[in-house]
C-alpha positions in Angstrom: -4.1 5.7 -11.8 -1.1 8.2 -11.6 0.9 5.8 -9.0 3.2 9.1 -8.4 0.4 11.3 -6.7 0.1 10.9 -3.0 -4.0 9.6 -2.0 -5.2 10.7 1.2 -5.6 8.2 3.8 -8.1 7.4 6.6 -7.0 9.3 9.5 -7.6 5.7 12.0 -4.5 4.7 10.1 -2.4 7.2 11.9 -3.4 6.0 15.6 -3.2 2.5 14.1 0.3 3.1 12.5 1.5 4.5 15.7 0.5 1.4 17.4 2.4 -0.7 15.3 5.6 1.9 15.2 5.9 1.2 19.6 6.0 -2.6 18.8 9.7 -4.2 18.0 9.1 -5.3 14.4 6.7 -4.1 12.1 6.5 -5.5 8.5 4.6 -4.1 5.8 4.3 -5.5 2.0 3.0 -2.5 -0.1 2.6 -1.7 -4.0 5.5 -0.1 -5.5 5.5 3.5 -6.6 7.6 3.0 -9.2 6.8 -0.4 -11.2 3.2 -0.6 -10.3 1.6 -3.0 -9.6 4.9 -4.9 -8.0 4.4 -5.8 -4.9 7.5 -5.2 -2.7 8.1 -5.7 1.0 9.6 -4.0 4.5 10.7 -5.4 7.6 12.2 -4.5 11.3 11.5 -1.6 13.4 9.9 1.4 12.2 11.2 4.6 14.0 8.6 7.2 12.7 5.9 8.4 10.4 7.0 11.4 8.2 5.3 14.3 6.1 7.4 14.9 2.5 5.3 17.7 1.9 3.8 16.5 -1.8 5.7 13.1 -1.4 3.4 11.9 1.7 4.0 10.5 4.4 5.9 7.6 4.7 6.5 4.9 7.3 10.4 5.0 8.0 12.0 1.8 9.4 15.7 1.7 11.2 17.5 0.2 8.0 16.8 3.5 5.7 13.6 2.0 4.2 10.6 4.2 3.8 7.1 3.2 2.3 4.8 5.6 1.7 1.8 4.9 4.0 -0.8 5.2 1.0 0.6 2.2 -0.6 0.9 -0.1 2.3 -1.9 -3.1 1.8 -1.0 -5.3 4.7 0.8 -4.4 8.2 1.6 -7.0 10.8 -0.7 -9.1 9.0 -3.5 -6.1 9.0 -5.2 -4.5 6.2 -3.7 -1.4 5.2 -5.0 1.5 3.2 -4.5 -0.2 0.0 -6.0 -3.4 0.9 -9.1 -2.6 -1.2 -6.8 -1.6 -4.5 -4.9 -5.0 -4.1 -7.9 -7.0 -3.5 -9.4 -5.6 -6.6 -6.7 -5.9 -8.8 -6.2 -9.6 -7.5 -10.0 -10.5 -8.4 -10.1 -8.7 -11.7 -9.0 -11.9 -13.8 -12.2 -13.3 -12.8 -14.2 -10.6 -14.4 -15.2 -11.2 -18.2 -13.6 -7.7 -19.1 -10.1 -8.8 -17.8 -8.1 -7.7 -20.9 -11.0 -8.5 -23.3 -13.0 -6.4 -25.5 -17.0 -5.9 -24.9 -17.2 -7.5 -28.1 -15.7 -10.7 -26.3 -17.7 -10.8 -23.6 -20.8 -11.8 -25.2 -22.2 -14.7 -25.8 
C-alpha cells in the first residue's frame, strides 16, 4: 500500500471530527506516513480540519501538529478511519501466512 497517496474517507468522520475539534483536548494516535507502519501520536486542542489539495486533509492541533485524517485509527478513544487497517495488521501474526511461504503452511 503506497502510504504516500491520500484514501478517501467516510464522510461521518467529518461531522464526527468536528465534534471532537469544539472539545478542549483531542488526542489522536495514527499510522505514520512516512515509516509505516509506526504508530505515532497527537495531543491538545485541535483548531481545524484542512484540505492540502493532493496532501488530504489533515487534523491541525494548536502546537503546529497535523495528522492526516486518513491515517488516524483512534480519536478520544474512538475508532478512526484506519481502525480496520490497524486491527488487521495487529491480527495478521495469527494467520499461518504471517511471513511464511504456502509451502509452510501445510501440514
Amino acid at each position: 500500500m503506497d502510504q504516500s497517496a491520500y484514501t478517501p474517507i467516510d464522510p461521518d468522520f467529518f461531522e464526527l471530527f468536528q465534534k471532537e475539534i469544539k472539545k478542549e483536548s483531542v488526542k489522536v494516535i495514527y499510522f505514520d506516513t512516512v515509516q509505516y507502519p509506526y504508530l505515532k501520536e497527537s495531543n491538545g486542542k485541535a483548531t481545524a480540519i484542512v484540505n492540502k489539495q493532493k496532501a488530504g486533509q489533515f487534523m491541525v492541533f494548536a502546537n503546529g501538529d497535523e495528522v492526516r485524517i486518513d491515517r488516524i485509527i483512534v480519536y478520544n478513544g474512538k475508532p478512526g478511519p484506519a481502525y480496520d487497517e490497524y486491527d488487521a495488521y495487529a491480527l495478521a501474526p495469527l494467520t499461518c501466512k504471517a511471513g511464511y511461504d504456502e509451502d509452510d503452511c501445510q501440514a
